[in-house]
C-alpha positions as CSV (number, residue, x, y, z in Angstrom):
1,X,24.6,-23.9,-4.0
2,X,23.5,-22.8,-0.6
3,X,19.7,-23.3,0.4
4,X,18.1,-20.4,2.5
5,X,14.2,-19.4,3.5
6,X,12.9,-16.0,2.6
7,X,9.8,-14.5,3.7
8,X,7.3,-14.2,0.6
9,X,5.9,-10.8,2.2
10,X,9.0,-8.8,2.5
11,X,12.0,-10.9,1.6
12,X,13.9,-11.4,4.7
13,X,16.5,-14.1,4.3
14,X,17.2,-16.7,7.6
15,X,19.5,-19.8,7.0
16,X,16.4,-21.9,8.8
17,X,12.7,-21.7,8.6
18,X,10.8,-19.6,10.9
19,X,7.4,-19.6,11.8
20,X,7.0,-15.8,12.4
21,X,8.9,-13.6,10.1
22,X,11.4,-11.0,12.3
23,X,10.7,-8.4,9.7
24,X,7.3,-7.8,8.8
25,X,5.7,-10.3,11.3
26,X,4.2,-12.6,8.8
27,X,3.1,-16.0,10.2
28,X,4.5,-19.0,8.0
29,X,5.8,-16.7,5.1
30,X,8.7,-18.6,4.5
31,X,9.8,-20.5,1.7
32,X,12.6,-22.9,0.7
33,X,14.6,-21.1,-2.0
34,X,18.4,-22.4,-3.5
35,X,21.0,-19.5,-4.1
36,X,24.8,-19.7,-6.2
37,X,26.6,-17.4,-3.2
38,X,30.0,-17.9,-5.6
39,X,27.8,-16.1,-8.8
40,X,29.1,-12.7,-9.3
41,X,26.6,-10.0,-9.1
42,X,26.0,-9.0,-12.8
43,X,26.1,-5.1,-13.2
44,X,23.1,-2.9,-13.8
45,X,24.3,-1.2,-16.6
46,X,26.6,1.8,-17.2
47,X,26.2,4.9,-15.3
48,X,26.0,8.4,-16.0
49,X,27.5,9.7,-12.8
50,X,25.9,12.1,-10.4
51,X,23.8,15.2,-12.3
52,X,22.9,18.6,-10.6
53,X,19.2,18.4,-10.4
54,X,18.6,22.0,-11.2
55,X,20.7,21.8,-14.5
56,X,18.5,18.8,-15.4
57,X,15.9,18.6,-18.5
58,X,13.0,17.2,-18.2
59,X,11.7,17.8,-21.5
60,X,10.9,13.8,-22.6
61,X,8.7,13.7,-19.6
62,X,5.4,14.2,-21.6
63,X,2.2,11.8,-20.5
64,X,1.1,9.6,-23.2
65,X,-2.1,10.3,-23.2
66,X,-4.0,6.8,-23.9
67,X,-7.5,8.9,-24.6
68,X,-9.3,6.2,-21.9
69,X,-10.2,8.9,-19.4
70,X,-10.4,7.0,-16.3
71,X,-7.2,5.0,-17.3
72,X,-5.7,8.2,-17.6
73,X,-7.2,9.6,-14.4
74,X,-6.2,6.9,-12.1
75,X,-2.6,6.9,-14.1
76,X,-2.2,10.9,-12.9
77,X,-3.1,12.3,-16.6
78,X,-1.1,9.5,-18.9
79,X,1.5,7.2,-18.9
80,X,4.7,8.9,-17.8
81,X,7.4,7.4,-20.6
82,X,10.1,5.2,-18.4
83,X,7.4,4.2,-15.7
84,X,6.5,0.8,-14.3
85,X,3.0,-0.4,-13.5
86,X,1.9,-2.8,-11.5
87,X,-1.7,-3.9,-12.2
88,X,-3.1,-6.3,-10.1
89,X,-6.5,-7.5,-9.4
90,X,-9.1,-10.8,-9.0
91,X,-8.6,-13.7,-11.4
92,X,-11.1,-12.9,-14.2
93,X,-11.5,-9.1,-13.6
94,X,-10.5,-8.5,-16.5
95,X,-7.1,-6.8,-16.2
96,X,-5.4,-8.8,-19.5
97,X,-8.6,-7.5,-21.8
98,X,-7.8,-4.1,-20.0
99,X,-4.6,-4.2,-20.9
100,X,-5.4,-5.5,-24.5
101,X,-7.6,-2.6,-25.4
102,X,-5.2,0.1,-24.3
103,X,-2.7,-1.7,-26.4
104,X,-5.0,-1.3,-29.2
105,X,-5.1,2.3,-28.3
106,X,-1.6,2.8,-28.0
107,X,-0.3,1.1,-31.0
108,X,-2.2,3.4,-32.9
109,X,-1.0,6.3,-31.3
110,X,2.3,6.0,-29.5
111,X,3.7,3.4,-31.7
112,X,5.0,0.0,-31.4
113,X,3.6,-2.0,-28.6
114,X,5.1,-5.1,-27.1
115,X,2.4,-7.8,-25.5
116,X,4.3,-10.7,-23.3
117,X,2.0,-13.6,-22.5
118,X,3.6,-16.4,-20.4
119,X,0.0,-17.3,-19.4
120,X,-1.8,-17.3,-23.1
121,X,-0.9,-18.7,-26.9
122,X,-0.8,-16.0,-29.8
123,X,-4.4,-17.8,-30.8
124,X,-6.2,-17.2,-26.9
125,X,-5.2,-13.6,-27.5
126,X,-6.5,-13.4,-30.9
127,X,-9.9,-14.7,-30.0
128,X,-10.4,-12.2,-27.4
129,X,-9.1,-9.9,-29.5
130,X,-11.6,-11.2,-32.2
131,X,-14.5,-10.8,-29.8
132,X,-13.8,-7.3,-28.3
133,X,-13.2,-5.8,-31.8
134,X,-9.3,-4.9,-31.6
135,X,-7.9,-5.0,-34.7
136,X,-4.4,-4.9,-32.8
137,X,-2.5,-3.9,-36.1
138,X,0.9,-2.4,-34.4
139,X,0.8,-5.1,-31.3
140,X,3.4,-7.6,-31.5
141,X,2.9,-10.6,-28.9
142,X,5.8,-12.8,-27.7
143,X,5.1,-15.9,-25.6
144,X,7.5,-15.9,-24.1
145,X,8.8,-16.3,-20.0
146,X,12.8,-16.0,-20.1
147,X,13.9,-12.9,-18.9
148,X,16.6,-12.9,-21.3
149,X,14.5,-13.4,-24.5
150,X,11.9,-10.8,-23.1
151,X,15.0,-8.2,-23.0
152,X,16.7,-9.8,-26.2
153,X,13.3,-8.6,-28.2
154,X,12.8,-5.6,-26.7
155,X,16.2,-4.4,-28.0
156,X,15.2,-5.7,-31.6
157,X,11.6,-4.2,-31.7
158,X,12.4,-0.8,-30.0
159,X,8.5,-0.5,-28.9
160,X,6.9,2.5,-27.1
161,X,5.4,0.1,-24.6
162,X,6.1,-2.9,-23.2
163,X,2.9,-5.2,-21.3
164,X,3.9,-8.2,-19.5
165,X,1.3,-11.0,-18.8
166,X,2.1,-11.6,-16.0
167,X,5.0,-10.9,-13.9
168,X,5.0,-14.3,-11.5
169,X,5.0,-16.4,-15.4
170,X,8.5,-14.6,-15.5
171,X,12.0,-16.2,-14.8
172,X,15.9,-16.3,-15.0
173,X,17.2,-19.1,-16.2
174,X,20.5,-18.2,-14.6
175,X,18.6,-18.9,-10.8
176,X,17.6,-22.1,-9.4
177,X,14.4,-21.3,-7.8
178,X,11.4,-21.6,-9.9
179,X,9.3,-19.4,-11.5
180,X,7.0,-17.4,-9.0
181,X,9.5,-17.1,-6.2
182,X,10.4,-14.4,-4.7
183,X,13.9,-14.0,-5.8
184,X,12.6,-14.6,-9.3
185,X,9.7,-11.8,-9.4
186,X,12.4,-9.5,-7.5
187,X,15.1,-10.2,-10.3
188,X,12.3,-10.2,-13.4
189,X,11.2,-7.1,-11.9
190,X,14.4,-5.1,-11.3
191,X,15.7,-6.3,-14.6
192,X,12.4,-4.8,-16.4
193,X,13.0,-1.7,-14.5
194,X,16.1,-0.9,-15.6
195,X,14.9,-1.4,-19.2
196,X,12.2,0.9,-18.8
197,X,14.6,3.6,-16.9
198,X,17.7,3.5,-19.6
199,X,15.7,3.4,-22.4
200,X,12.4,5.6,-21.2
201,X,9.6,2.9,-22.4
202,X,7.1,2.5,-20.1
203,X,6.6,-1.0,-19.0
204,X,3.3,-3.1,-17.5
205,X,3.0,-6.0,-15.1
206,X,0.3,-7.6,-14.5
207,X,0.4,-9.5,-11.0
208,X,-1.6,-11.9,-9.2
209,X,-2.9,-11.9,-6.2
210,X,-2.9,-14.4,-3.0
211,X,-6.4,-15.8,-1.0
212,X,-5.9,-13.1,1.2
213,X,-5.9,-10.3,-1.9
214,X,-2.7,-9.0,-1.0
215,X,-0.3,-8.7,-4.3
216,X,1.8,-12.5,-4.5
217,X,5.5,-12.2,-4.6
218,X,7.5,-9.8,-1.9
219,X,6.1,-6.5,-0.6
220,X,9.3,-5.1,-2.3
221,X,7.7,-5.9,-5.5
222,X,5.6,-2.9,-5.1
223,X,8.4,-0.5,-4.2
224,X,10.5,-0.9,-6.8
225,X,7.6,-0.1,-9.4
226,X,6.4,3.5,-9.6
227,X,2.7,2.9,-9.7
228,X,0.1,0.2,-8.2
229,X,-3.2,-0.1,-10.2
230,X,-5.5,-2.4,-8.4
231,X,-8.4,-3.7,-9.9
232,X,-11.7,-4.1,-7.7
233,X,-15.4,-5.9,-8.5
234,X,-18.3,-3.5,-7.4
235,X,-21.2,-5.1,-5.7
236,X,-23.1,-4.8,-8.7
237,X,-21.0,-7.4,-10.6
238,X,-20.9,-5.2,-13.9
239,X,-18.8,-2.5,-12.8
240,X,-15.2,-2.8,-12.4
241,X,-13.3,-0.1,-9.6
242,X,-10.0,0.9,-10.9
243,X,-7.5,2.0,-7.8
244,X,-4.5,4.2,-7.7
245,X,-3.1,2.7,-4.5
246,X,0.9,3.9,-5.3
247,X,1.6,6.5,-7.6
248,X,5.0,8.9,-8.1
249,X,3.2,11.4,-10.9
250,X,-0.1,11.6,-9.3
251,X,-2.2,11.8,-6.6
252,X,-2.9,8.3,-5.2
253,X,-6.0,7.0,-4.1
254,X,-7.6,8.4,-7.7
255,X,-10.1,6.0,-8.8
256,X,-11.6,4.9,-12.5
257,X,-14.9,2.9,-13.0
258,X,-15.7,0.5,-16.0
259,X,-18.2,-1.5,-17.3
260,X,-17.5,-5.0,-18.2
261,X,-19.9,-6.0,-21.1
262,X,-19.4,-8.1,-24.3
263,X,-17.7,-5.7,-25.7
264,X,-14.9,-5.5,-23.2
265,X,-14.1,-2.4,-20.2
266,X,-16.4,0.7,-21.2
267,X,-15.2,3.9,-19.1
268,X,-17.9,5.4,-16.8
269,X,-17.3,9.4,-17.2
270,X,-20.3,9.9,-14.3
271,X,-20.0,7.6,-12.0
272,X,-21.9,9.7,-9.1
273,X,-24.7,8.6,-11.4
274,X,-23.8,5.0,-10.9
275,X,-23.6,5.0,-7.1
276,X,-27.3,7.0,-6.9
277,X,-28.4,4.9,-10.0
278,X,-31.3,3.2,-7.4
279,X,-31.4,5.7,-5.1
280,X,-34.7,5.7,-3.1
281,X,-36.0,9.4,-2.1
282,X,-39.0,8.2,-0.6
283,X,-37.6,5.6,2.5
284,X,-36.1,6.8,5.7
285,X,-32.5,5.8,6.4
286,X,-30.8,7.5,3.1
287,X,-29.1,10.7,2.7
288,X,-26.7,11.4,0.0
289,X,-23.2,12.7,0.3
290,X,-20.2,13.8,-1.3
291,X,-16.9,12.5,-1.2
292,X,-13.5,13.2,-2.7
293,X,-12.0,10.1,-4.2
294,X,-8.7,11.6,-5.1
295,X,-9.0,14.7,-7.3
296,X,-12.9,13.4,-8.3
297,X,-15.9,14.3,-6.5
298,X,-18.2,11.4,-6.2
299,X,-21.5,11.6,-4.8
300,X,-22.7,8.2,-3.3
301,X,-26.0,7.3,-1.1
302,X,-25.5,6.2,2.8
303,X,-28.0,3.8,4.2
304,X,-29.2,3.3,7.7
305,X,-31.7,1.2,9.5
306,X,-32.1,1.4,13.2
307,X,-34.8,-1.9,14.1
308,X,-35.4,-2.2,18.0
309,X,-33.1,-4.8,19.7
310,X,-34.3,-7.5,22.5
311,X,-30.6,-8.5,23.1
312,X,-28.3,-6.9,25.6
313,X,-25.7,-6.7,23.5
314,X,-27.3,-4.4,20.2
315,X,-26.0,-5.4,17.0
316,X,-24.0,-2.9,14.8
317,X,-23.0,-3.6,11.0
318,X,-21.1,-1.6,9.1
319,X,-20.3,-1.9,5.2
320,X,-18.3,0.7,2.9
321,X,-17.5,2.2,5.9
322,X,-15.2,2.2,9.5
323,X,-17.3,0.1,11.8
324,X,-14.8,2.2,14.2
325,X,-16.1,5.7,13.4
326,X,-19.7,4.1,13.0
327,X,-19.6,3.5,16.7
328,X,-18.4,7.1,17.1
329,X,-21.1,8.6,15.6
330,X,-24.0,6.8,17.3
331,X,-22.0,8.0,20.9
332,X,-22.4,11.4,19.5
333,X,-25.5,11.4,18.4
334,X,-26.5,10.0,22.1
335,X,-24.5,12.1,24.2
336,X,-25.0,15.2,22.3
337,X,-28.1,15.2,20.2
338,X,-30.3,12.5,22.6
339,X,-31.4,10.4,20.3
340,X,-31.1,7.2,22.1
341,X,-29.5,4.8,19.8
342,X,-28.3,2.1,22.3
343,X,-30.7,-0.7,22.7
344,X,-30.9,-0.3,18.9
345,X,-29.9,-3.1,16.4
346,X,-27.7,-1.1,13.6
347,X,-26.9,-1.2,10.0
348,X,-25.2,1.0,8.0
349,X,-24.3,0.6,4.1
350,X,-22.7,2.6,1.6
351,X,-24.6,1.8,-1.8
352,X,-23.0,0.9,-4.6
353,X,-20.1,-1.6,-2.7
354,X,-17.4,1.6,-2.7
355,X,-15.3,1.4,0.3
356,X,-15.0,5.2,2.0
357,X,-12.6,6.5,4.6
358,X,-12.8,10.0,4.2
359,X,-14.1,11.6,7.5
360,X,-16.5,13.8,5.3
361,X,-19.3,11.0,5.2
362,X,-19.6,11.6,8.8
363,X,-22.7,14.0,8.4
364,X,-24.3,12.0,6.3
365,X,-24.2,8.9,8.2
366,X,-25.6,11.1,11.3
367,X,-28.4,12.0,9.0
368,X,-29.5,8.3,7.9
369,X,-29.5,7.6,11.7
370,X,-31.7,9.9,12.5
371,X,-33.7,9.5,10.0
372,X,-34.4,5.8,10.4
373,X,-34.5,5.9,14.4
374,X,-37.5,8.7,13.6
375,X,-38.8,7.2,10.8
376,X,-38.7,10.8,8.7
377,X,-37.0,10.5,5.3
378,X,-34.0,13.2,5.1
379,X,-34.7,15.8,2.1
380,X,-34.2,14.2,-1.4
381,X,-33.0,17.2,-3.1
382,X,-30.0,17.4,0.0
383,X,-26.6,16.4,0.3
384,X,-24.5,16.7,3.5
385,X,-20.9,17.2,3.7
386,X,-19.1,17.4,6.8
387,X,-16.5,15.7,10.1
388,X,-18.4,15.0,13.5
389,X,-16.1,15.6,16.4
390,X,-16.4,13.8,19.7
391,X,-18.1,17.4,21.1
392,X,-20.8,17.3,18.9
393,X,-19.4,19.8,16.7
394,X,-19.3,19.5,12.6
395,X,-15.6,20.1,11.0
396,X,-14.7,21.3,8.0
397,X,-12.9,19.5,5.3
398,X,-11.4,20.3,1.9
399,X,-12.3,20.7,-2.0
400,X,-14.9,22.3,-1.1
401,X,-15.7,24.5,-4.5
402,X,-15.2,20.7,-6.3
403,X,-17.7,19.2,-4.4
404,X,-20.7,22.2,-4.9
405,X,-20.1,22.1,-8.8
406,X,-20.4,18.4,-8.8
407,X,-23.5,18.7,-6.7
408,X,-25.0,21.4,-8.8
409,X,-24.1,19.0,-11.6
410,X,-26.3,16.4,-10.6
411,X,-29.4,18.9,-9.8
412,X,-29.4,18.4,-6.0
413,X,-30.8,21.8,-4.3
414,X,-29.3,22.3,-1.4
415,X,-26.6,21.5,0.7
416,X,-25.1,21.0,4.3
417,X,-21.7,22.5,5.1
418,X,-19.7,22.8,8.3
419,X,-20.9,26.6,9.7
420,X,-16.8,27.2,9.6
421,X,-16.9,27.3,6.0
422,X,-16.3,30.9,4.4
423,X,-19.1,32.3,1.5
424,X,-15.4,33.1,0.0
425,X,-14.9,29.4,-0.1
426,X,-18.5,28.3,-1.4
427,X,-18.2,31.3,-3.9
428,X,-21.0,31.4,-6.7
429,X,-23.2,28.7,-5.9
430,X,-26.9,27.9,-7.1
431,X,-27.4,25.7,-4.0
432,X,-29.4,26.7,-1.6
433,X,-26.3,26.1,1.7
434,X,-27.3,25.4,5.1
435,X,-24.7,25.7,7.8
436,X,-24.7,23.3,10.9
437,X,-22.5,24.3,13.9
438,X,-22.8,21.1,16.1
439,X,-24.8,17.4,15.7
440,X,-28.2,20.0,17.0
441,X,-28.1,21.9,14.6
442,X,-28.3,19.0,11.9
443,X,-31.3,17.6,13.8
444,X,-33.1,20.7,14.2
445,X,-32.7,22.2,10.5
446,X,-33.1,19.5,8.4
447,X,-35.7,17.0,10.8
């Protein structure tokens, strides 16, 4: 038995404790862990040999479709049979009673569903249960934390899904470290992997996460599975954000919303109507704009206040957004438009506590600036999509057909584009466009 220290962030091994790690550059990531060197390393199972990929079917590749939109949505149109998901989030989110009511769904429509609790008794799960209104007829739940009786009993049940409860509960008994470790969530993990892989069921973990919200066990963790659901809590403290941040069927970055009531995680199918839910059309400071979160337009409000500053260092706040490209567009707007921003203290929020980084909220931001430093409220019946560059000039960016339907959706009237952007690329549009060359442009159309 041979004791070694590996880092908790990426699994680097040293013989001695380190305060830095070499790999990552963690500070004080390692941990004390105990290793059998003289164990053979058990085999992963038998192997088919090599396959020529264009002579291979992929007919059992079909999504089960769970019939939970956003679930779906986030998950790239289904659950792709022999995947594993990680789905993290805050203590409390609500990701077990997520994971509850899809097994509901899924027992009564892909089959057999296997439920793994090392956290909860068969009687905490039936009192949720009880009190969201599952009747959980083809769920079978195993408390249980041994790797090998988790496997044992998936080999006897044969279910369509497997949901683990949650993956850092989950140990070998064959390895001295204790449950939680790293080398225990890698060897849990890689062992449920292969399950799902040889015998094509898709498999769920549920992980925790440390004070700093990072994902707890190694960053490996979240290579070896094929997708990373992480669960987020929206300002509003009813909504709950479901994030695609790893995905190898879909498009990442895809986002879900649900609300959290007494009867559990009710999709939102228009959440562009929850981010403008309190939108005020009759203050300076707001404009509205559209953004592409993954393949779904959302339309969200940006907030500015500009208040006069006596210190010689101006405050600026930024929430939702890059402070970074904040600061951009106020030198912009100074250099090129002359609105003279600098001895002003400010604040910029993006409603609704959604955290953008797509460059096409620049225009809108530019608009709430200049219409709090005037004091003139920006058209309420306007949306402005567009990139500011550090000329002055407005970019174009993509989806741009997605974004005017959602906009005409909502019963906005008109609309600011780039002026790069072809009338072949609006195509038929009700909205009335206008097209802004530069940051002037903006300030002399719409103010």
């Amino acid at each position: 038995m041979a004791v070694i220290f590996a880092c908790q962030s990426c699994g680097y091994e040293t013989p001695k404790w380190l305060g830095r790690c070499p790999s990552c550059l963690a500070w004080n990531s390692f941990a004390e862990e105990k290793v059998d060197r003289k164990k053979p390393r058990q085999a992963s199972g038998p192997s088919e040999g090599p396959v020529k990929l264009n002579e291979f079917t992929d007919n059992d590749r079909e999504r089960i479709v769970t019939g939970n939109g956003e679930f779906d949505r986030v998950l790239g149109g289904g659950i792709v049979p022999g995947s594993l998901v990680l789905l993290s989030g805050d203590p409390g989110i609500g990701k077990s009673t997520l994971l509850l009511q899809i097994s509901e769904i899924l027992g009564k429509t892909a089959g057999k569903v296997l439920y793994v609790s090392g956290e909860e008794s068969p009687a905490q799960v039936k009192s949720r249960a009880r009190r969201l209104g599952l009747s959980l007829e083809n769920v079978y739940f195993l408390p249980e934390t041994d790797i090998y009786k988790i496997e044992e009993s998936i080999k006897n049940l044969s279910p369509a899904v497997v949901a683990v409860d949650s993956i850092q509960t989950v140990y070998n008994p064959d390895m001295p470290s204790i449950a939680g470790s790293l080398g225990q969530i890698r060897e849990s993990t890689v062992r449920l992997q292969q399950i799902a892989k040889k015998d094509n069921i898709p498999v769920f973990l549920v992980g925790h996460i440390t004070k700093d919200g990072a994902i707890a066990g190694p960053k490996v963790l979240e290579h070896i599975v094929d997708t990373v659901l992480y669960f987020e809590n929206m300002d509003s403290n009813i909504y709950r954000l479901l994030r695609t941040v790893k995905n190898r069927f879909g498009s990442t970055n895809e986002i879900g919303i649900f609300l959290m009531d007494a009867e559990g995680l009710t999709e939102v199918k228009n959440p562009s109507g929850v981010f403008l839910d309190s939108y005020n059309k009759n203050v300076s400071g707001t404009s509205v704009a559209c953004c592409m979160e993954g393949t779904r337009p959302v339309l969200i409000e940006v907030q500015a206040l500009c208040v006069s500053s006596g210190a010689n260092f101006p405050r600026r706040t930024a929430v939702g957004v890059d402070p970074g490209r904040v600061a951009i567009i106020i030198a912009v707007l100074e250099k090129r438009a002359g609105i003279l921003l600098s001895s002003e203290d400010i604040y910029v929020n993006v409603a609704g506590g959604l955290k953008i980084t797509e460059p096409s909220l620049d225009l809108a931001i530019a608009a709430s600036l200049i219409s709090s430093y005037r004091n003139s409220q920006a058209p309420a019946d306007t949306v402005f999509i567009g990139e500011i560059g550090l000329g002055g000039e407005i970019r174009q960016v993509d989806r741009i057909d997605v974004r005017l339907k959602e906009i005409e959706k909502l019963g906005f009237k008109r609309c600011v584009l780039p002026a790069g952007i072809s009338d072949k690329t609006i195509g038929k549009c009700s909205l009335e466009i206008i097209k802004a060359a530069t940051i002037r442009d903006l300030t002399t159309a719409v103010f």
